[in-house]
C-alpha positions as CSV (number, residue, x, y, z in Angstrom):
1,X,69.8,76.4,85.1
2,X,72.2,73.7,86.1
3,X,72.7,73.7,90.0
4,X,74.7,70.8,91.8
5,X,73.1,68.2,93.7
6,X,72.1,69.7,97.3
7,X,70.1,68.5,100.4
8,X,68.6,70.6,102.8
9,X,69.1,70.3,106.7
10,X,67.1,73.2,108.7
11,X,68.3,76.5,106.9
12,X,71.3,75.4,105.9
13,X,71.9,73.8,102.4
14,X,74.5,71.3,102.2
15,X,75.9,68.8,99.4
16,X,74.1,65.6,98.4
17,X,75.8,63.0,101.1
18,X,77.8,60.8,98.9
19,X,80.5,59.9,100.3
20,X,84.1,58.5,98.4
21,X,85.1,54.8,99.0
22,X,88.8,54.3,100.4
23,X,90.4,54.2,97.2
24,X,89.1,57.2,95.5
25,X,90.2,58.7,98.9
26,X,93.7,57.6,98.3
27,X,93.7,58.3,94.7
28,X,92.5,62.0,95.3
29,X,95.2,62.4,97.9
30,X,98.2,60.7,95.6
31,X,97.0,63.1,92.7
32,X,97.5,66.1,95.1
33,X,101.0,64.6,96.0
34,X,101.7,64.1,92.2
35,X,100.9,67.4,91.9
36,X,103.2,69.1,94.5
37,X,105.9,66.8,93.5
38,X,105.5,68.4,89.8
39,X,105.7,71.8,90.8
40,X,109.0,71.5,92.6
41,X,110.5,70.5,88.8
42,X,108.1,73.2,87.3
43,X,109.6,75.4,89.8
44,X,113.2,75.2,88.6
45,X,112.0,75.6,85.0
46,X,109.7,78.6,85.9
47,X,109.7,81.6,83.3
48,X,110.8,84.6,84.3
49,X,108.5,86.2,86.7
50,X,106.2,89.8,85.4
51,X,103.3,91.7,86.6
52,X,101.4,92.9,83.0
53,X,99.1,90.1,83.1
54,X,96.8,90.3,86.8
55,X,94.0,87.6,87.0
56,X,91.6,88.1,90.0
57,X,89.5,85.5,91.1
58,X,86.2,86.1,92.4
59,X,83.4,83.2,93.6
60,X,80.8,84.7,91.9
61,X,81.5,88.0,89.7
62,X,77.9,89.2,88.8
63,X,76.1,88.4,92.4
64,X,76.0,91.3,94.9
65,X,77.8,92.0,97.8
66,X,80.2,94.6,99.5
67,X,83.3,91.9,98.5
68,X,82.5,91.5,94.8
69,X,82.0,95.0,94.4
70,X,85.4,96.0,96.3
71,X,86.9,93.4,93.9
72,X,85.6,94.9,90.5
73,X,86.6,98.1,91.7
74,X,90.5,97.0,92.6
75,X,90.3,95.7,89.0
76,X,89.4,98.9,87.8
77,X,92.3,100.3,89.2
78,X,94.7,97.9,88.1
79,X,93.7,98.0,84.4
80,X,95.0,101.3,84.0
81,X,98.8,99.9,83.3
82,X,98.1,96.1,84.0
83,X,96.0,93.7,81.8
84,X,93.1,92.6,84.3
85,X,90.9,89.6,84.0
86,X,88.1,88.6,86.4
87,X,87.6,84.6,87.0
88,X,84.3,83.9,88.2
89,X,84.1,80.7,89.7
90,X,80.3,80.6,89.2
91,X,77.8,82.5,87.0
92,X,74.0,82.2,88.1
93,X,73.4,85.7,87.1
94,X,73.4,86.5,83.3
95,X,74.9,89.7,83.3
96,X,77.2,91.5,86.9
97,X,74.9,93.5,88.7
98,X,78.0,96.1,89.3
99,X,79.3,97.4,86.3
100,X,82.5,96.7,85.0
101,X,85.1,98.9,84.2
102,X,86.5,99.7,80.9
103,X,89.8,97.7,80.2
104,X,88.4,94.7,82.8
105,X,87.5,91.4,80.9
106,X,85.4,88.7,82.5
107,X,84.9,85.3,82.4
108,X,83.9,82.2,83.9
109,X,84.6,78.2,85.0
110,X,81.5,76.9,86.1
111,X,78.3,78.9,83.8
112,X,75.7,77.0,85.7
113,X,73.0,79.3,83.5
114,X,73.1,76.1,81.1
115,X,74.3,72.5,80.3
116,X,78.1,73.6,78.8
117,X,80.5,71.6,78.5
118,X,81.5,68.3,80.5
119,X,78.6,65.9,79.7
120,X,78.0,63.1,82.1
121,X,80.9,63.6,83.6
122,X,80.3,67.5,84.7
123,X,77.1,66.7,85.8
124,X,78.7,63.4,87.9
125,X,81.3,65.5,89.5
126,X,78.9,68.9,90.2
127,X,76.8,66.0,92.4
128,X,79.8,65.9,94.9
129,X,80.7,68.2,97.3
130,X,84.2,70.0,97.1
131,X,87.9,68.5,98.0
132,X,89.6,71.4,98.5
133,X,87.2,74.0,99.9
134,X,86.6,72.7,103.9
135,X,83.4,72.5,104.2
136,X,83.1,74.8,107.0
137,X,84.4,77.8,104.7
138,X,81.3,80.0,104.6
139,X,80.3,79.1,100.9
140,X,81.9,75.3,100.8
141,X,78.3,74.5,99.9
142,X,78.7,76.6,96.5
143,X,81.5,74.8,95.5
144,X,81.7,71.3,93.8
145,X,84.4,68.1,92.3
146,X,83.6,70.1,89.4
147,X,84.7,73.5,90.6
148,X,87.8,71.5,91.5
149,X,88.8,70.1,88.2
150,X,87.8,73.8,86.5
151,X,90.3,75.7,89.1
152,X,92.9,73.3,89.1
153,X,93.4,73.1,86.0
154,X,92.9,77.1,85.8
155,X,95.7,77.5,87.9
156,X,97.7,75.4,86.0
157,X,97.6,77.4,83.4
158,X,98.9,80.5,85.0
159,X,102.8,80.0,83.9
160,X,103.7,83.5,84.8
161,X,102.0,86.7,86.0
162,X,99.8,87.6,89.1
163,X,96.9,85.8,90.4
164,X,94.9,87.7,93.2
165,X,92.3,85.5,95.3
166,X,89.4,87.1,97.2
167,X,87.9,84.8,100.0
168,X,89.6,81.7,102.2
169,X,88.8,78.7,100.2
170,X,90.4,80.4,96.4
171,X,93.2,81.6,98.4
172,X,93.7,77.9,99.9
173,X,93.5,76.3,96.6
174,X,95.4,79.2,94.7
175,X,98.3,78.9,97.1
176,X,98.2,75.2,96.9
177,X,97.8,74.6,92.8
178,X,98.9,77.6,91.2
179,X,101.9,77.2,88.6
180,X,104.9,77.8,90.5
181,X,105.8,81.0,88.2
182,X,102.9,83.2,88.4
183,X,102.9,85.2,91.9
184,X,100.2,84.4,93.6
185,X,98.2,87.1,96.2
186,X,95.4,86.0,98.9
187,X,93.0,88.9,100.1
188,X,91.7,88.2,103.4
189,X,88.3,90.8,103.8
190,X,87.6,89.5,107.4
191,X,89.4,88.5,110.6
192,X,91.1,85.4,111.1
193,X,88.6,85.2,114.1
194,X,85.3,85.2,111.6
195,X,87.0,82.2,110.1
196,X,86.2,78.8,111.7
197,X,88.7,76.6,113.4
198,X,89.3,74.0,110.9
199,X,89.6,77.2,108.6
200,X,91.8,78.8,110.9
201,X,94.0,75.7,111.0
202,X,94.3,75.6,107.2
203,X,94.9,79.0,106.5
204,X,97.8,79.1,109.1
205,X,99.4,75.6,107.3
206,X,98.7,77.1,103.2
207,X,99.0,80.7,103.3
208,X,102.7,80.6,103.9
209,X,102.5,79.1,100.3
210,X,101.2,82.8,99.1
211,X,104.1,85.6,97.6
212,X,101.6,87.8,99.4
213,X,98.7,88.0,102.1
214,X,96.9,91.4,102.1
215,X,94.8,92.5,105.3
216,X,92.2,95.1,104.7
217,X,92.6,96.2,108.5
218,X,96.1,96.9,110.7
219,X,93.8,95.0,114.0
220,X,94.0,92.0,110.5
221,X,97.3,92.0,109.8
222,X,98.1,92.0,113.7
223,X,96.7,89.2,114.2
224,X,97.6,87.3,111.3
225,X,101.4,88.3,111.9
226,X,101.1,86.3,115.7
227,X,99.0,83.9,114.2
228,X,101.4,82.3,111.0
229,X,104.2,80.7,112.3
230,X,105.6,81.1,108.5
231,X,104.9,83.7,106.9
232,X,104.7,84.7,103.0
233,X,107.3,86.7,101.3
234,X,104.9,89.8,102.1
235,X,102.8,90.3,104.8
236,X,100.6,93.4,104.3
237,X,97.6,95.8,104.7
238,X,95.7,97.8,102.0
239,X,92.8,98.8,102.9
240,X,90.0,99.3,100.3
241,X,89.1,102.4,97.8
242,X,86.3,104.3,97.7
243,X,84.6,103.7,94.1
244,X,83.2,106.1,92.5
245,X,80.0,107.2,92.9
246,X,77.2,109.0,91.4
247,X,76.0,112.5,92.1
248,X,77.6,115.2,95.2
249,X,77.5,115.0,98.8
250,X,74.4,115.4,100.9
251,X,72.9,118.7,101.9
252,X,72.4,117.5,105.2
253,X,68.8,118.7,105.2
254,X,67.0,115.7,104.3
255,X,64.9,113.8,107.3
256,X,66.5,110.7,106.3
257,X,68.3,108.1,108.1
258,X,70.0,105.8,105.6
259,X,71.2,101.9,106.2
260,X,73.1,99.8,103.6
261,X,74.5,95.9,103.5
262,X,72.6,92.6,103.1
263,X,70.0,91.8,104.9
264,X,71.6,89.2,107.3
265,X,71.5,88.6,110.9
266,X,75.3,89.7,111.0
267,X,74.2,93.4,109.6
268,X,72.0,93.8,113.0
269,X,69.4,95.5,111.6
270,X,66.9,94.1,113.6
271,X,68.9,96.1,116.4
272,X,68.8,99.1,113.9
273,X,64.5,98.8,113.6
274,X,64.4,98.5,117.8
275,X,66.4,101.5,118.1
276,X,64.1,103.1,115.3
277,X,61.2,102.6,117.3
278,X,62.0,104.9,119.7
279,X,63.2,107.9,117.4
280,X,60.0,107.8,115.2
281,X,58.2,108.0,118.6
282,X,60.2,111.4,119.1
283,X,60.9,112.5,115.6
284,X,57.7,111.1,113.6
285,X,58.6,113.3,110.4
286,X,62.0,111.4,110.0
287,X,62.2,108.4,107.7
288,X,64.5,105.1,107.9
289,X,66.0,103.6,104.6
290,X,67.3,100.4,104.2
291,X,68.9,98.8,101.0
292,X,69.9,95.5,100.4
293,X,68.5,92.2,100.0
294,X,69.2,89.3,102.0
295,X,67.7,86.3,103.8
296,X,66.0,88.2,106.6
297,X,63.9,90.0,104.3
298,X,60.9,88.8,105.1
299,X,61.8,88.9,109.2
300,X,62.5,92.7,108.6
301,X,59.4,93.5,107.1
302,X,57.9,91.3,109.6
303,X,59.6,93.5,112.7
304,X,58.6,97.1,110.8
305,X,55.1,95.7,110.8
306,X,54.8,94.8,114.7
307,X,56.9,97.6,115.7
308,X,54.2,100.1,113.8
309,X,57.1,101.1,111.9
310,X,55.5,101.0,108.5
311,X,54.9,104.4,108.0
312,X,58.5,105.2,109.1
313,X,60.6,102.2,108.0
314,X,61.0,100.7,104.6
315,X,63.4,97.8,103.2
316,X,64.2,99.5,99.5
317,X,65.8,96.6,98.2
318,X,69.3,96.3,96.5
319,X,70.8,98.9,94.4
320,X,74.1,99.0,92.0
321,X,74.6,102.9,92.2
322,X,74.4,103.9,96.2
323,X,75.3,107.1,95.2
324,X,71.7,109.1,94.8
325,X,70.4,107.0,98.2
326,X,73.3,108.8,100.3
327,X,73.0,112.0,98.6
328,X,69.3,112.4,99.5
329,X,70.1,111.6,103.1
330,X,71.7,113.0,105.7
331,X,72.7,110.5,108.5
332,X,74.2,107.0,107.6
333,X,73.7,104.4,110.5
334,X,75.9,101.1,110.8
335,X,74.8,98.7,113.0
336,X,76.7,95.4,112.3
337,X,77.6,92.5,114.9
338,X,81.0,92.0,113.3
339,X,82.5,94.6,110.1
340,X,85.8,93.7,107.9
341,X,87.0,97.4,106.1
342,X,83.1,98.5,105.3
343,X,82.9,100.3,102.1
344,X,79.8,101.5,103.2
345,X,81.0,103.6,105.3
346,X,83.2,104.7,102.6
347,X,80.9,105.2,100.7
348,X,78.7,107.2,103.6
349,X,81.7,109.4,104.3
350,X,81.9,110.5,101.0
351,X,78.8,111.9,100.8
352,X,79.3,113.8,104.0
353,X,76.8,112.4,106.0
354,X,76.9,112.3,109.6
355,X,77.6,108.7,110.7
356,X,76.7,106.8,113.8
357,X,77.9,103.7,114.5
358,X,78.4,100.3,116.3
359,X,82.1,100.7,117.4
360,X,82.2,96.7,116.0
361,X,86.1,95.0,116.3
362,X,88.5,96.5,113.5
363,X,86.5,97.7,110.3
364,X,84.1,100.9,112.1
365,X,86.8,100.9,115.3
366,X,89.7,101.9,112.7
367,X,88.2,103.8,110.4
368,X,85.6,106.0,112.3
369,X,86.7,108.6,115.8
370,X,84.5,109.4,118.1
371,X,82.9,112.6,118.5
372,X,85.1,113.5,115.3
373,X,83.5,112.2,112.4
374,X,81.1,109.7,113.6
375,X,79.4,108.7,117.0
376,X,80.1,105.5,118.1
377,X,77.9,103.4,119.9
378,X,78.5,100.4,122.2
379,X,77.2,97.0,119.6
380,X,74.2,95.6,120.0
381,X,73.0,98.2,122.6
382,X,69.4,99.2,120.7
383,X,68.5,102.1,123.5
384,X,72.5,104.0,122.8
385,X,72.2,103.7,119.4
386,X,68.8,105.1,119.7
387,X,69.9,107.7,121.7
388,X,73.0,108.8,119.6
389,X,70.6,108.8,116.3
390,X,68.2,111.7,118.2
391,X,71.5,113.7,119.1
392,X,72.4,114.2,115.5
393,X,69.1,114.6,114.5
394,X,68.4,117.7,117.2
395,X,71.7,119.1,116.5
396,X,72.2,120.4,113.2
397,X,75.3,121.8,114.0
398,X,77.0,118.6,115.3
399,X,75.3,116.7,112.0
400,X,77.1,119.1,109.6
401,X,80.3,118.9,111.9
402,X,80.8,115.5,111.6
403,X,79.8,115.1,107.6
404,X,82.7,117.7,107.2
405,X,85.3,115.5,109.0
406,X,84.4,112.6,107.1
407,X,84.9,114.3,103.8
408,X,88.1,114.4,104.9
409,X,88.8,111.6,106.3
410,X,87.6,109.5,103.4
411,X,90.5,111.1,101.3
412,X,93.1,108.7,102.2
413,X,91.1,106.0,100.9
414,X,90.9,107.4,97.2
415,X,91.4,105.0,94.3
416,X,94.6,106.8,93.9
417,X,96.1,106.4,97.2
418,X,95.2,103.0,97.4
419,X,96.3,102.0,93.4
420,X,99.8,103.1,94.3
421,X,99.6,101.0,97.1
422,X,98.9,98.3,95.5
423,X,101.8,98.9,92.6
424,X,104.7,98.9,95.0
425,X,103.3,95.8,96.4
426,X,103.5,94.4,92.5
427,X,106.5,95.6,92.0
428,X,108.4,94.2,95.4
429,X,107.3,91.3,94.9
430,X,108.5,90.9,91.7
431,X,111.8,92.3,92.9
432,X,111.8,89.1,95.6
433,X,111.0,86.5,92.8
434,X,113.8,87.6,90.5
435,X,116.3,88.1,93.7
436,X,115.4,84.4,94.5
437,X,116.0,83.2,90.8
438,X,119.4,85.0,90.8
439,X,120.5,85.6,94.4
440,X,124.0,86.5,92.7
441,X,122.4,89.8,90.8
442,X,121.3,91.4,93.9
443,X,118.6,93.3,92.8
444,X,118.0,96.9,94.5
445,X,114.5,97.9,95.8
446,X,112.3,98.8,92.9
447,X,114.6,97.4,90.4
448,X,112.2,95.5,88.9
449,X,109.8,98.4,87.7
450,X,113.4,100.0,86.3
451,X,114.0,96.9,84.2
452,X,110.0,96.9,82.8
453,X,110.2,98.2,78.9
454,X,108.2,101.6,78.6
455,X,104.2,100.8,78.7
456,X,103.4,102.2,74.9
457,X,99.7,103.7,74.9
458,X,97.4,101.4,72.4
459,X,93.7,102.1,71.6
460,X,91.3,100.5,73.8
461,X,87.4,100.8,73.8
462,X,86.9,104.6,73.7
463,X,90.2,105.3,75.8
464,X,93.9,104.4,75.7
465,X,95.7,103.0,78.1
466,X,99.4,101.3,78.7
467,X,100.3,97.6,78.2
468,X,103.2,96.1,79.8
469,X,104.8,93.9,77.7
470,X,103.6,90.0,78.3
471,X,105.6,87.3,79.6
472,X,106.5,84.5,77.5
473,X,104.1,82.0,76.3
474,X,103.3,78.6,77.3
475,X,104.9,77.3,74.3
476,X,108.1,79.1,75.3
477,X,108.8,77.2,78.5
């Protein structure tokens, strides 16, 4: 497998120090400028602007995590009247551990499973750490000179349509390089807070660059509103859908308490196995399930073992179908430091479990109500969360109470709802990049989706579904 150059300093891995001279300093910096200076003559000769074609990119399409799969899903959605494309920055994985949906296609810049293309000079530029990502985004380390060239040069290429990024550093670089006439969306799945300063100060300078920044939480958008002195031409929330899952919601009858995310500090499960100490002590014929994988792995199993948790406790790994682990439970606990939108939770609700939960800043505290269809617990308080855990588990009636509001309040969040949010979006924006091509047409609202030709139905594999007619061609421009 071809991996960049890395050295290691206490747990955290970091690019090979090798550091530019001056010049190549001021020659990286000129070619930015030469760059920008381009697009402003690229941007009077732009094509006219149109939503068919939708290119998400994604750091790392077949890893695991709660981002990639919100992403495939979104892409899901969108393929059933837009042609949808996933760019993976990276592949390490030879196949996506989620599965993707029918009508989504998938590719890749950087396939570090082999050699590939670039020679001497791949391997040169994959030994130097990233220009454009700062390297105190959370992955910086993942990203390379290489990955530089490969999305620049991506993004280049994107003369018309939509480009959706998924983390900081893509939406940085997609706001910064993308051809001036595709519309360009950045999706933020955390709070400006989680971001570090020198993030913080970038995002607040680039994003203004974006046709749209979408929030996943309204306590999100708030504080990006105050926080963006400019603002893009949309400003926005849409939370996440619920995917779809396998199999029907719990009974409720299982002795089963049920945990899901990676297995990172952040998740607080080693909170989650103190608290557990105390309920098996008062209900020993209740289990605890927890699936994921992550870095604290071996701590966890570690803590179950000390605590005498063993026969109680167990770390189940990762799965890509959550849907038979919440069905066979019947109480879902969430007991993160700090949670975005969790589609866990979703995913919890929909099942009708009974839910009790950190009330952590924006993701649980928005989507969860005390006492209606979850119990929320002060964070990182072990002995409440143990406490709360016991309640459901003596009071059947409360248990079933509370899986029944969360049936229904995960109904807003179906694909549906949230696919026609994310249309209208699509379609006002390209309302406001043909309004600022011809201010003298005055477009209406919505005018935009009017003027798109009829999608006509074509065969795809074993389904149909519409195609919006593409924009023009590279060699048209």
């Amino acid at each position: 497998m071809f991996q960049p150059a890395v050295y290691r300093k206490g747990d955290a891995v970091v690019h090979e120090k090798r550091g530019f001279p001056a010049v190549r300093k001021a020659i990286a910096r000129g070619a930015v400028r030469l760059l920008e200076a381009a697009d402003r003559r690229r941007a009077r000769k732009a094509p006219p602007p149109q939503i068919r074609d939708i290119r998400i990119l994604l750091l790392h399409a077949n890893g695991m995590g709660g981002t990639i799969r919100t992403v495939i899903n979104l892409a899901g959605q969108l393929a059933a009247t837009h042609d949808v494309e996933i760019v993976s920055v990276l592949r390490e994985a030879e196949e996506p551990f989620f599965a993707i949906p029918e009508g989504v296609r998938i590719s890749y810049l950087d396939d570090r499973l082999g050699d590939g293309p670039g020679g001497p000079l791949r391997r040169l530029l994959s030994s130097r750490p990233s220009r454009l990502i700062p390297k105190e985004e959370a992955a910086a380390h993942r990203f390379t000179l290489w990955t530089d060239l490969l999305l620049v040069r991506y993004l280049r290429r994107q003369t018309s349509g939509v480009v959706i990024a998924t983390r900081p550093g893509l939406n940085l670089v997609t706001a910064r390089f993308t051809h001036p006439g595709a519309i360009t969306i950045g999706q933020e799945h955390v709070g400006l807070s989680s971001h570090a300063e020198p993030v913080q100060a970038l995002l607040k300078r680039r994003y203004p660059r974006l046709d749209a920044l979408v929030a996943l939480t309204k306590a999100d958008l708030s504080d990006y509103r105050t926080a963006l002195r400019r603002k893009p031409r949309v400003l926005t929330r849409i939370p996440n859908s619920l995917p779809p899952l396998s199999g029907g919601p719990s009974t409720l009858t299982s002795k089963t308490v049920v945990a899901l995310g990676r297995l990172t500090r952040v998740k607080g499960f080693h909170k989650l196995l103190a608290a557990w100490e105390q309920v098996a002590a008062a209900h020993p014929d209740w289990t605890l399930s927890i699936y994921g994988a992550g870095n604290q792995q071996d701590n966890l199993a570690a803590d179950i073992r000390d605590r005498g948790l063993s026969d109680s406790a167990f770390l189940m790994g990762p799965v890509s179908d959550v849907g038979p682990a919440l069905q066979e439970a019947s109480i879902f606990a969430m007991t993160s430091r700090h949670e975005g939108f969790s589609l866990t939770i979703l995913e919890a609700m929909s099942k009708g479990l009974a839910i009790v939960s950190f009330d952590s800043p924006h993701g649980p505290r928005e989507m969860l109500t005390d006492r209606h269809d979850a119990l929320m617990v002060k964070p990182r308080t072990p002995e409440t969360l143990a406490e709360r855990l016991c309640e459901v588990i003596e009071d059947e009636e409360l248990r079933h109470r509370l899986g029944r509001a969360a049936l229904a309040t995960v109904q807003k969040y179906d694909g549906s709802v949230i696919g026609e949010q994310w249309e209208e979006l699509l379609v006002k924006l390209l309302d406001k990049r043909r309004a600022a091509a011809s201010p003298d047409l005055g477009h209406e609202p919505g005018a935009a989706a009017a003027e798109q030709p009829r999608p006509e139905p074509v065969s795809g594999a074993g389904r149909s579904r519409p195609r919006l007619p593409a924009g023009p061609a590279a060699s048209e421009l």
